[in-house]
DRENVEXFI-824110 format. One record per residue: x, y, z of N, C-alpha, C in turn. Coordinates in pm, whole numbers, plus 32768, in hexadecimal, padded with zeros to 4 digits. Layout:
N
XYZXYZXYZ
...
END
This chain:
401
80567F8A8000800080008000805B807C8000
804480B17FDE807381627FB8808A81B98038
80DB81D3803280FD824E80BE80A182AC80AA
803B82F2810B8020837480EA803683C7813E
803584508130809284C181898027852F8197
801D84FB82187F83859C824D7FE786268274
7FAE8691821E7FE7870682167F8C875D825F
7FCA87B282ED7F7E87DA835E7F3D8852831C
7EF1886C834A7E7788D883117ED0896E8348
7EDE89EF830C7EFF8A5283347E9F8AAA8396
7EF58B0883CB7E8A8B2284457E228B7D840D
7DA68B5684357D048B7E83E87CDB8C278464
7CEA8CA4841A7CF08D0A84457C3A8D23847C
7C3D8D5C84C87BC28D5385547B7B8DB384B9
7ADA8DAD84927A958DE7844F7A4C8E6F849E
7A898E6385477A1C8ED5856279A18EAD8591
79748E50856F78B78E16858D78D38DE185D7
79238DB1860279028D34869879158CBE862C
79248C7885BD78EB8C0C858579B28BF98569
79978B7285547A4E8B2E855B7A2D8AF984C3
7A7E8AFF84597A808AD083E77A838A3683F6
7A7189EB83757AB7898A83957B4489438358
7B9788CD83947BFA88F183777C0F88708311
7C7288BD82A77C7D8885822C7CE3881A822B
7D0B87B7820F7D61874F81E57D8887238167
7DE3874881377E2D870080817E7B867E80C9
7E59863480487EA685B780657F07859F7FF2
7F9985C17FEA7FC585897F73801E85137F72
805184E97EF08071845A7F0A80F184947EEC
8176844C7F01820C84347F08822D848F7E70
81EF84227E2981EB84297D7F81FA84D47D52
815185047DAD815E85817D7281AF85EE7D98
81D085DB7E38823F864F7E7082B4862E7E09
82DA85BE7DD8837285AF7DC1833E861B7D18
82C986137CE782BE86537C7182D087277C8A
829887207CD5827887907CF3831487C47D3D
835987887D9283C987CB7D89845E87D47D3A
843C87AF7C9284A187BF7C2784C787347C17
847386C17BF184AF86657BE084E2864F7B73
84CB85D37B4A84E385CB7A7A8484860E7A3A
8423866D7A5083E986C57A18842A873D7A03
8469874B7A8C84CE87D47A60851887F979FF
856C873A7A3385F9876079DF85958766794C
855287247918850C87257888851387B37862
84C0882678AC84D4889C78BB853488FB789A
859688E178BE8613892878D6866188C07851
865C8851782D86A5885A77CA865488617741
85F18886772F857F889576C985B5897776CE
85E189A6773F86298A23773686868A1376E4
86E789D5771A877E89C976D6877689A77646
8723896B764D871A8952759C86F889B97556
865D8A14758A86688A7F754F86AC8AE2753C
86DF8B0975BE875B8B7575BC87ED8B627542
87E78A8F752D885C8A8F74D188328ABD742D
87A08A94742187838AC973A7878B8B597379
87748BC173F487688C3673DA88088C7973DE
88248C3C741088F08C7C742C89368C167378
88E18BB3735289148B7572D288DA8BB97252
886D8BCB724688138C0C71EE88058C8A71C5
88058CCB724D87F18D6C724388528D9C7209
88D18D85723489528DE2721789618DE47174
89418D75714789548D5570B589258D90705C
88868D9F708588378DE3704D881E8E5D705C
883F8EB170E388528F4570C588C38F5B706C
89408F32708389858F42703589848F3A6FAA
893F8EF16F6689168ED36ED588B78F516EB6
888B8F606F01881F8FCF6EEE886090546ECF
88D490766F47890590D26F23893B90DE6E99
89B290AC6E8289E790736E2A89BC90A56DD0
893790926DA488CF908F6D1188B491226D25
88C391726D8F888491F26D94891392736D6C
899492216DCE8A20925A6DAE8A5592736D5D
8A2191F96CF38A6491DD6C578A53925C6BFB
8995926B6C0489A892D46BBB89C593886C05
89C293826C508A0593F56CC68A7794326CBC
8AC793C16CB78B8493D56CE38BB093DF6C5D
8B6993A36C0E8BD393916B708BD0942E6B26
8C7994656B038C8D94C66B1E8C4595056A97
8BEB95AA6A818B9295CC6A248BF495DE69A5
8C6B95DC699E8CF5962769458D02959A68F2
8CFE951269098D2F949068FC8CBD948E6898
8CEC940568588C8393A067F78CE9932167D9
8C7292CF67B98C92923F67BD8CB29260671E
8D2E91D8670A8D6B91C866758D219149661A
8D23911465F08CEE909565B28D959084657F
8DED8FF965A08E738FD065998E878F556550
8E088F1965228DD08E8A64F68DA78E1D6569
8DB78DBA652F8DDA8D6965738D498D4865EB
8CB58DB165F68C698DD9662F8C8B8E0E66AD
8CCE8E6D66708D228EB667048D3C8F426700
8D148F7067518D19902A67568D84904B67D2
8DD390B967AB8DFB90E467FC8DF3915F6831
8E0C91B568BA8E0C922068BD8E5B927968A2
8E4592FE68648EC4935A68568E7C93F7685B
8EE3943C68938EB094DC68778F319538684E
8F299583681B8F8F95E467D18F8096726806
8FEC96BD67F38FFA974F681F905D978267C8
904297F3678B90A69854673490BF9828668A
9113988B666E9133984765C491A3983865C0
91A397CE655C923597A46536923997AB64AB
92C39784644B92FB971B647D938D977664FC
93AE9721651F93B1969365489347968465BE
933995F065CC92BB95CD660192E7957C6693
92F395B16711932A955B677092A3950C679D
92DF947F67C1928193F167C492D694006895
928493F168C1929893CA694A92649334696F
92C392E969D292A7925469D992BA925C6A41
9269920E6AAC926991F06B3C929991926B5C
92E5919C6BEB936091266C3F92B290CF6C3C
931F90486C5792B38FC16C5D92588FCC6CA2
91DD8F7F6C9591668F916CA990EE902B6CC4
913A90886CA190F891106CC690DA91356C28
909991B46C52900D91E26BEF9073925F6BC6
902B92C76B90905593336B63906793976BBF
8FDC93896C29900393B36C80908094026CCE
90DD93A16C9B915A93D46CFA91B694436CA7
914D946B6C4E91B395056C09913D95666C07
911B95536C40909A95BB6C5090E6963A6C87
913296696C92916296C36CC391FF96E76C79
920C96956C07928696BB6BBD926596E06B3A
91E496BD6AEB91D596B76A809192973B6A67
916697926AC1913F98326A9391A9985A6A4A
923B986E6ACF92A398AE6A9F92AB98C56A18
92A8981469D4930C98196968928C982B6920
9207983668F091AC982368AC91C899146866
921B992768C5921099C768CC928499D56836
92C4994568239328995B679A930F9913673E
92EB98A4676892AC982866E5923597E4670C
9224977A66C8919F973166C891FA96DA672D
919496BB678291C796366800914A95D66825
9167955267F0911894F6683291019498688D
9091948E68E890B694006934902B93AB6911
90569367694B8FE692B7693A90179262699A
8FDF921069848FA391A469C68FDC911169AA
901990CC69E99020903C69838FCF8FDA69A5
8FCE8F8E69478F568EFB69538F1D8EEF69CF
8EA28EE56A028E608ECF6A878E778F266AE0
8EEB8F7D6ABE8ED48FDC6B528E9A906A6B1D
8E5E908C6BB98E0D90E86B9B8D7991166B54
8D80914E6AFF8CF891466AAE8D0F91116A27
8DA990AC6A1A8DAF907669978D7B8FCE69A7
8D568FB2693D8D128F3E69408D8D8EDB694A
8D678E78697F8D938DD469728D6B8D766907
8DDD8D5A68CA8DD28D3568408D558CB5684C
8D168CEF67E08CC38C6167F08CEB8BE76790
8D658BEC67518D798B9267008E388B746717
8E378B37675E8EE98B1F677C8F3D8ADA66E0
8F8A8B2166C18FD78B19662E8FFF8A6F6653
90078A7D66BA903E89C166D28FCD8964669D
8F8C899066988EE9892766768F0388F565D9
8F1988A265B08F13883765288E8F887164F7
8E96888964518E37889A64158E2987FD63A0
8E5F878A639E8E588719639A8ED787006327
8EF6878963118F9F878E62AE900087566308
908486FC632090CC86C5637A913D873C635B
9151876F62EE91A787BA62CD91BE88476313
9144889D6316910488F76328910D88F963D6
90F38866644490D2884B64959170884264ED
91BB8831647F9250882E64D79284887964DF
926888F16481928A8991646F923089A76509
91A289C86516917B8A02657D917489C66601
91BF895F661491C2892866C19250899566DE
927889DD669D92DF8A2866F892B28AAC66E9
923A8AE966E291DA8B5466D1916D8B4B6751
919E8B4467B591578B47681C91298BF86839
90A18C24686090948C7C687490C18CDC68D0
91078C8F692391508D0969A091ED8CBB69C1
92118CFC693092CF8CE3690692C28D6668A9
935F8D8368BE937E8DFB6845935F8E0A67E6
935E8D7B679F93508D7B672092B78D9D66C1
92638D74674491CB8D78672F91A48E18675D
92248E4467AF91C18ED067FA92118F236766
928A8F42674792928F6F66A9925C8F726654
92308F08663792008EF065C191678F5065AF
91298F3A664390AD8F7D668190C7900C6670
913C902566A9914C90DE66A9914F9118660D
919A90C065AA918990D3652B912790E064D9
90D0908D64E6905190B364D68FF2910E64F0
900D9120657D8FE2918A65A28FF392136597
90699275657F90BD92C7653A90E592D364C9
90A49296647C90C5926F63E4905092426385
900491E163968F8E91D563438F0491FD63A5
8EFD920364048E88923E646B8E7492CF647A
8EF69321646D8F14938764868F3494026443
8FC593A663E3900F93E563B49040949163EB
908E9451647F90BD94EC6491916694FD6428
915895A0646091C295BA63E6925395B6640E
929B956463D49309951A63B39383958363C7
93FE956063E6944D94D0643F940494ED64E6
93FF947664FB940C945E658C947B94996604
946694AC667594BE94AD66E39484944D6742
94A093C3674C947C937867C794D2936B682B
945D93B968A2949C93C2693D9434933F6971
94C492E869C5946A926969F694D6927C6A7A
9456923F6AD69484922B6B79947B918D6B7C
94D691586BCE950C90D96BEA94C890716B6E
945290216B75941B8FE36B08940B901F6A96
93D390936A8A93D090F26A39945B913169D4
94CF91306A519537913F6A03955C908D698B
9540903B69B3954F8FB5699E95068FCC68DB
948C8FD7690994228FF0685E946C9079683C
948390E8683194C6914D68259548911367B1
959590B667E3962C907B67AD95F98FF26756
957F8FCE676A954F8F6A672695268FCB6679
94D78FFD669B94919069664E94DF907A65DF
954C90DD662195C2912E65AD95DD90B46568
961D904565A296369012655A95F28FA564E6
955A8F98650695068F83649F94D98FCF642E
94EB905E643694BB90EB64139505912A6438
956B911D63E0960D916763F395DE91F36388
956791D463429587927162E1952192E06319
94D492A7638D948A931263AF94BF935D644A
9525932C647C955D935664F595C693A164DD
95BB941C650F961A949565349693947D6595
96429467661596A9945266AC965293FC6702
968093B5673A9645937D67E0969293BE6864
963F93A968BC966293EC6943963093766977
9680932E69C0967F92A66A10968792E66AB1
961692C76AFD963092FA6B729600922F6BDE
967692686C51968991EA6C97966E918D6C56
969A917F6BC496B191076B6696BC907C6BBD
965E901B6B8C965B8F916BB696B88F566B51
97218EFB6B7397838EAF6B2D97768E266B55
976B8DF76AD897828D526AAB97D18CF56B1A
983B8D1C6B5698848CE76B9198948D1E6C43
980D8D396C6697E68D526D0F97E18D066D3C
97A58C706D0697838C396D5D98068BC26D75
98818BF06D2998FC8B866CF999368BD66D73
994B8C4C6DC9999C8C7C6E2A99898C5C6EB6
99ED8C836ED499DA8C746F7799768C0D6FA0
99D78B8E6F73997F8AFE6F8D98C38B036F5B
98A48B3A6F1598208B276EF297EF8B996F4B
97FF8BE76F9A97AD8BEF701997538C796FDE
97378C6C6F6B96CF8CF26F2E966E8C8D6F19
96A18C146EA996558B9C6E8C95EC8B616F27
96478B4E6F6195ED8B21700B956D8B64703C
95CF8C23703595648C59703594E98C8B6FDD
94EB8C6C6F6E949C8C716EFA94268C006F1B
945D8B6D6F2993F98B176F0F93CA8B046F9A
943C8B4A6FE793E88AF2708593AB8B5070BA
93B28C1170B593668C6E70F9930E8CBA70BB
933C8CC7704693078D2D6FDA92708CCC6FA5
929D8C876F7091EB8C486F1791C58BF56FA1
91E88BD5700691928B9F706691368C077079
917E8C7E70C1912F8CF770DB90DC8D20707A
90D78D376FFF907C8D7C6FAA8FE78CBE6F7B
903C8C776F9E8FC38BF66F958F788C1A6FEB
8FAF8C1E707E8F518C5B71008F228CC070D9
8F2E8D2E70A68EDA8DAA708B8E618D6A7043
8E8B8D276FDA8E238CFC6F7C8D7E8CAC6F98
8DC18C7E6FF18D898C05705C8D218C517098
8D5E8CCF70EA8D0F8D2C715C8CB88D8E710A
8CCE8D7170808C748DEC70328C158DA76FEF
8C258D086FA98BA18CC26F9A8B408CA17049
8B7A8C7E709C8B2A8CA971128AEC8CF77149
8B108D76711F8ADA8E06713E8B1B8E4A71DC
8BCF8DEC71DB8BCA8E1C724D8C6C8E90724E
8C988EB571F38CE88F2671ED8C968F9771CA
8C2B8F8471C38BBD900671AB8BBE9028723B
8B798FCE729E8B558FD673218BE490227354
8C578FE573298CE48FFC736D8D0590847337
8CE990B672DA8D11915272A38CA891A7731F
8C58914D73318BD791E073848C1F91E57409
8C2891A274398C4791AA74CD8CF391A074ED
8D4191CC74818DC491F774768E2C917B7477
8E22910E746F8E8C909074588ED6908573ED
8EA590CF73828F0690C873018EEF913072E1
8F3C919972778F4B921D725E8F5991CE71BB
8F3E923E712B8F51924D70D68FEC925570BE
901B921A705B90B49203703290EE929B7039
90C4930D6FFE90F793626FBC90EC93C9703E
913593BE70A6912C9437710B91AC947D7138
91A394D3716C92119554718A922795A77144
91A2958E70E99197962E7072911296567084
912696BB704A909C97357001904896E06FAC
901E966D6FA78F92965B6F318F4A96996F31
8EF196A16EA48E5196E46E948E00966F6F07
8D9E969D6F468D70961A6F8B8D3695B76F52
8D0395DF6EA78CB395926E548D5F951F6E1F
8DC495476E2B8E3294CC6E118E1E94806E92
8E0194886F138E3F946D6F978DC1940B6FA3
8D2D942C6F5C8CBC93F56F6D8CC793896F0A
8CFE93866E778D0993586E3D8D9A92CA6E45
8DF592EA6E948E5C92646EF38DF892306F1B
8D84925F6FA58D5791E06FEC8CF791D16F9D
8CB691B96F4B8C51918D6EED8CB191376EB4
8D2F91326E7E8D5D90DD6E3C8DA190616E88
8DBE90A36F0D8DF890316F7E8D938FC26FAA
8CF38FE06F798C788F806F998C4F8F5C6F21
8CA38F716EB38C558F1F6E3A8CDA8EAE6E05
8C728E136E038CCF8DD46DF98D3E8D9A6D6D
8CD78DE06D0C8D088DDB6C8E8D6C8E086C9A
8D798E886C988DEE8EC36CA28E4E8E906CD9
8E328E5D6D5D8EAD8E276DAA8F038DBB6D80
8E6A8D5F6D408E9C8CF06CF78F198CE56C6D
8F2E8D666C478F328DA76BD48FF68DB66C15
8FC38E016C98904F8E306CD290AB8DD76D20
90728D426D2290A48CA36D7090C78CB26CCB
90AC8C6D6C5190D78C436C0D91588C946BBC
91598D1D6BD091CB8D756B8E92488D1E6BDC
92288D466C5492A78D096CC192C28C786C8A
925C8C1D6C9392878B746C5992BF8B6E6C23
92C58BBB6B7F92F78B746B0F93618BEA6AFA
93978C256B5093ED8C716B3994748C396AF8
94978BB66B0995088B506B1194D68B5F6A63
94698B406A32946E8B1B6999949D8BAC695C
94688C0469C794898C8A6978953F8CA16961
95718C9369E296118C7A69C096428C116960
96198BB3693D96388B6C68CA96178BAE685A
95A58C0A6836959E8C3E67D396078C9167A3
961E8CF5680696728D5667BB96E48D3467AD
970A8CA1682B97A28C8467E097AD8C39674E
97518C37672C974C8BE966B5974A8C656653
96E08CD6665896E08D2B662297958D856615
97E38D8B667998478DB0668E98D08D7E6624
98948CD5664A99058C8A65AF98F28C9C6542
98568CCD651B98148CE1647A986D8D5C6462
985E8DD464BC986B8E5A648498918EA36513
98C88F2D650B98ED8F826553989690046555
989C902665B1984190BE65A09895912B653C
9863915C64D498A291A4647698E7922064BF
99629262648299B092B564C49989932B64AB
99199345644F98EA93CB6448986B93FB64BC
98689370650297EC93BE6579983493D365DF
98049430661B984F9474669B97E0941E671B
985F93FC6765982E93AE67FD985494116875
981C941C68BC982694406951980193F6699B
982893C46A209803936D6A6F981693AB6B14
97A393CA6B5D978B943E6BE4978393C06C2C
97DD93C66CBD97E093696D3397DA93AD6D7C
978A93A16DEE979993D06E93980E93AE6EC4
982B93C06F56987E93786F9A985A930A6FC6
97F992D16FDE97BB92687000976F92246F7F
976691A76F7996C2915F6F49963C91A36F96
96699164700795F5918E70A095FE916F7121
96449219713396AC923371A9966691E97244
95DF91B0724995A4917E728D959690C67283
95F290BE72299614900971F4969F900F725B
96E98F7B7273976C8F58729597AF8F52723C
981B8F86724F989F8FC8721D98D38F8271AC
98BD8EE771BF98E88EB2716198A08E707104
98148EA4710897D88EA8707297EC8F457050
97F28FBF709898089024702398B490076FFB
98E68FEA7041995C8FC26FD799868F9A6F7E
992E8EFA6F7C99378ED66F1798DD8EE46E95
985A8F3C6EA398308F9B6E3998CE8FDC6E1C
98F690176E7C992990986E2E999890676DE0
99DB8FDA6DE59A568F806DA29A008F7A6D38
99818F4D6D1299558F376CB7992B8F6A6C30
992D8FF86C5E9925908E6C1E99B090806BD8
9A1B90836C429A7A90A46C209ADC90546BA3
9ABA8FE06BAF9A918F4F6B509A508F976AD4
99F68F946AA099828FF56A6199CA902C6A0E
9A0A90A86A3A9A4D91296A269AE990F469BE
9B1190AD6A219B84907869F89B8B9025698A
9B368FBF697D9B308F3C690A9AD38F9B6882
9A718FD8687A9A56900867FA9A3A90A36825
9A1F90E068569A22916668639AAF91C6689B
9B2291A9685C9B9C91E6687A9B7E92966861
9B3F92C167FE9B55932C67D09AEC93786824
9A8E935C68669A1D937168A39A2E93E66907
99CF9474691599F8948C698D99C7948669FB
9A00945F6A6B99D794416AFB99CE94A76B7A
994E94B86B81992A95206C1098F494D86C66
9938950D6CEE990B94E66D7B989495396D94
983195376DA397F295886E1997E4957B6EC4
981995DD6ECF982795DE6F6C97BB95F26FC7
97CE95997030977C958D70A796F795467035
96F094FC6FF8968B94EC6FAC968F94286F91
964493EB6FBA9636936B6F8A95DB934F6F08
955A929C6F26951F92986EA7949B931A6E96
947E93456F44942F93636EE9943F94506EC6
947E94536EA594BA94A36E5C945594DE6E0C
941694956DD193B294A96D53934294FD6DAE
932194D06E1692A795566E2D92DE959A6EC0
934B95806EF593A495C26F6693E6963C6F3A
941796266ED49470964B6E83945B96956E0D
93FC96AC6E1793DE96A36D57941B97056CE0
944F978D6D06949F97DD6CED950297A46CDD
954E97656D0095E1971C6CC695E296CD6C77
9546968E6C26954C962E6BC1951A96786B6D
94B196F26B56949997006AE2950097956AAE
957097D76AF595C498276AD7963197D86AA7
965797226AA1969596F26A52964896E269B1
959B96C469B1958A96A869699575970F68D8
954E978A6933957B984368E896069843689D
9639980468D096D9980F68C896EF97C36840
96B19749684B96C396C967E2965097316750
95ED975C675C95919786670A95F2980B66B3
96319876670F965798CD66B796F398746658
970D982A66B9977297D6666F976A979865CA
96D99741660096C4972D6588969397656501
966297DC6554962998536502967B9894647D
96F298BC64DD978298CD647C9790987A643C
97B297F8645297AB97A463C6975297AD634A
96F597C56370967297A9630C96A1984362A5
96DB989262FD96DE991562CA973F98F86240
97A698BC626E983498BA622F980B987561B1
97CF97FC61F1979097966177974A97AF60EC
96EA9803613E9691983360CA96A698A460B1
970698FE60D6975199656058973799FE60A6
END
């Protein structure tokens, strides 16, 4: 038989009349106290919470973020710019300032947008035509939708394009050519100023399109042979800190959670310790939560290794012709906030660079100035590039009579 448990009646308050209420008795059984004070009903409770709370901390973030995203896109993308058609079903971005000829092409250190001359390209736009863009996937340029590596069922055709990967030199050239040339047609010779990757397509370029280049300006030039120094240890840090970190970015921006991390101050926009317009500064963290892009800026870094095979190959075909004028601008540092012995061995690597095909080249330090120079700095890169324009100017003079 069943335990039952008489629960004493509380004390029954006097009505005033003389008359005594009467007094009440509940009877409950074992079963139901154990329900009533949080049994396996509770816990049901409380983890029927947890579940919801995981859907809404999994779900939500994703989807505000997507939302934004779709609202940013057309917001941030700058009113001066327009998309190119490059083939291939692929547009890129570019915007122009001033007349030329000559026509300076600006190229951004690896994985960054144009962005990062936003503050150099007035200067020079005040003497010639100056452009920047965008390369494949980053930014507001599209991601190729058709990778040159893809077999069109020719085997011939198919062994030519497995070394046409879309984020290698050879593919981002070929892209800028198109783009400045049959998309465009700005007016002729070129001056290409390229920062670290940028300098890389810059030396690729000339030497694909040796008759439309004037001069290059190679700034913190990336060299073929970084990752051969000082025991690999650029290589180490390339594959083991650099694309881990930007995978993790990528990761936290299909989640929707470097959005969350920009609001409440955990990550800052790349481009700080300058003056931006705030529409550039708004336009970093919009791009730090979209994952295309990022995806875009993991793969530049990956296949960087195919990109150094390219140009050494390009290097045995041909030489950069002796009628273009090179300059090549170094800080004192790579990035005076790295250990000592990776900016060193950047700076052996430069010096490598300089030495093996650019002997005649000339070489400026900028002081107190590392990589990012380009918007810290920005007066010391485009008063070289003034410099290179009236240069070439005189020629053109002499030339044509």
């Amino acid at each position: 038989m069943r335990k039952r448990t008489i629960v004493k009646p509380k004390a029954v308050a006097d009505t005033g009349s003389g008359s005594v209420q009467k007094e009440e008795y509940s009877v409950k059984s074992k079963g139901e106290q154990s329900s009533d004070s949080g049994g396996g009903g509770g816990w049901g409770r409380r983890l029927l919470k947890a579940v919801q709370i995981l859907i809404v901390i999994t779900l939500v973030p994703p989807f505000l973020n997507y939302a934004a995203l779709q609202k940013e896109t057309q917001e941030l993308r700058p009113d001066n710019g327009q998309l190119y058609d490059v083939a291939w079903g692929q547009k890129l971005f570019k915007k122009c300032h001033g007349k030329g000829p000559p026509t300076v092409i600006l190229d951004a250190p690896t994985g960054m947008t144009s962005d990062v001359w936003e503050l150099v390209w007035p200067s020079i736009a005040k003497f010639s035509r100056v452009c920047v863009y965008d390369r494949a996937g980053l930014g507001f340029s599209d991601r190729p939708l058709k990778n040159h590596s893809q077999s069109d069922g020719e085997d011939a055709k198919s062994n030519i394009r497995n070394r046409w990967h879309p984020f290698t030199i050879e593919r981002m050239a070929d892209d800028l050519n198109k783009l400045i040339t049959a998309s465009s047609q700005e007016p002729q010779p070129f001056i290409l100023v390229g920062a670290e990757l940028g300098a890389l397509v810059a030396q690729f370029y000339t030497q694909m399109f040796e008759n439309q280049v004037a001069g290059i300006l190679l700034i913190n030039p990336l060299s073929d042979d970084l990752f051969e120094l000082d025991s690999g240890s650029w290589e180490k840090h390339w594959y083991g800190n650099l694309i881990p970190s930007f995978q993790s970015l990528q990761l936290g921006a299909a989640l929707g959670l470097v959005r969350l991390a920009l609001i409440v101050g955990l990550i800052s926009q790349p481009l700080t310790g300058t003056n931006l317009a705030e529409d550039v500064v708004n336009r970093q963290k919009y791009l730090l939560c979209h994952p295309k892009h990022l995806s875009s800026v993991v793969d530049e870094y990956h296949f960087i290794n195919e990109s150094f095979s390219q140009i050494r190959t390009m290097r045995m075909l041909k030489t950069v012709p002796s009628n273009v004028s090179v300059t090549v601008l170094s800080g004192n540092y790579y990035d005076e906030l790295m250990p000592s012995h990776l900016n060193k061995a950047w700076a052996k690597s430069e010096q490598n660079l300089l030495t093996k095909y650019y002997p005649r080249a000339k070489h400026i330090v900028i002081n107190s100035s590392d990589r990012h120079m380009l918007y810290r700095n920005p007066d010391a890169i485009s008063e070289q590039v003034i410099k290179m324009i009236k240069q070439i100017r005189n020629k053109l003079r002499i030339k044509n009579g």
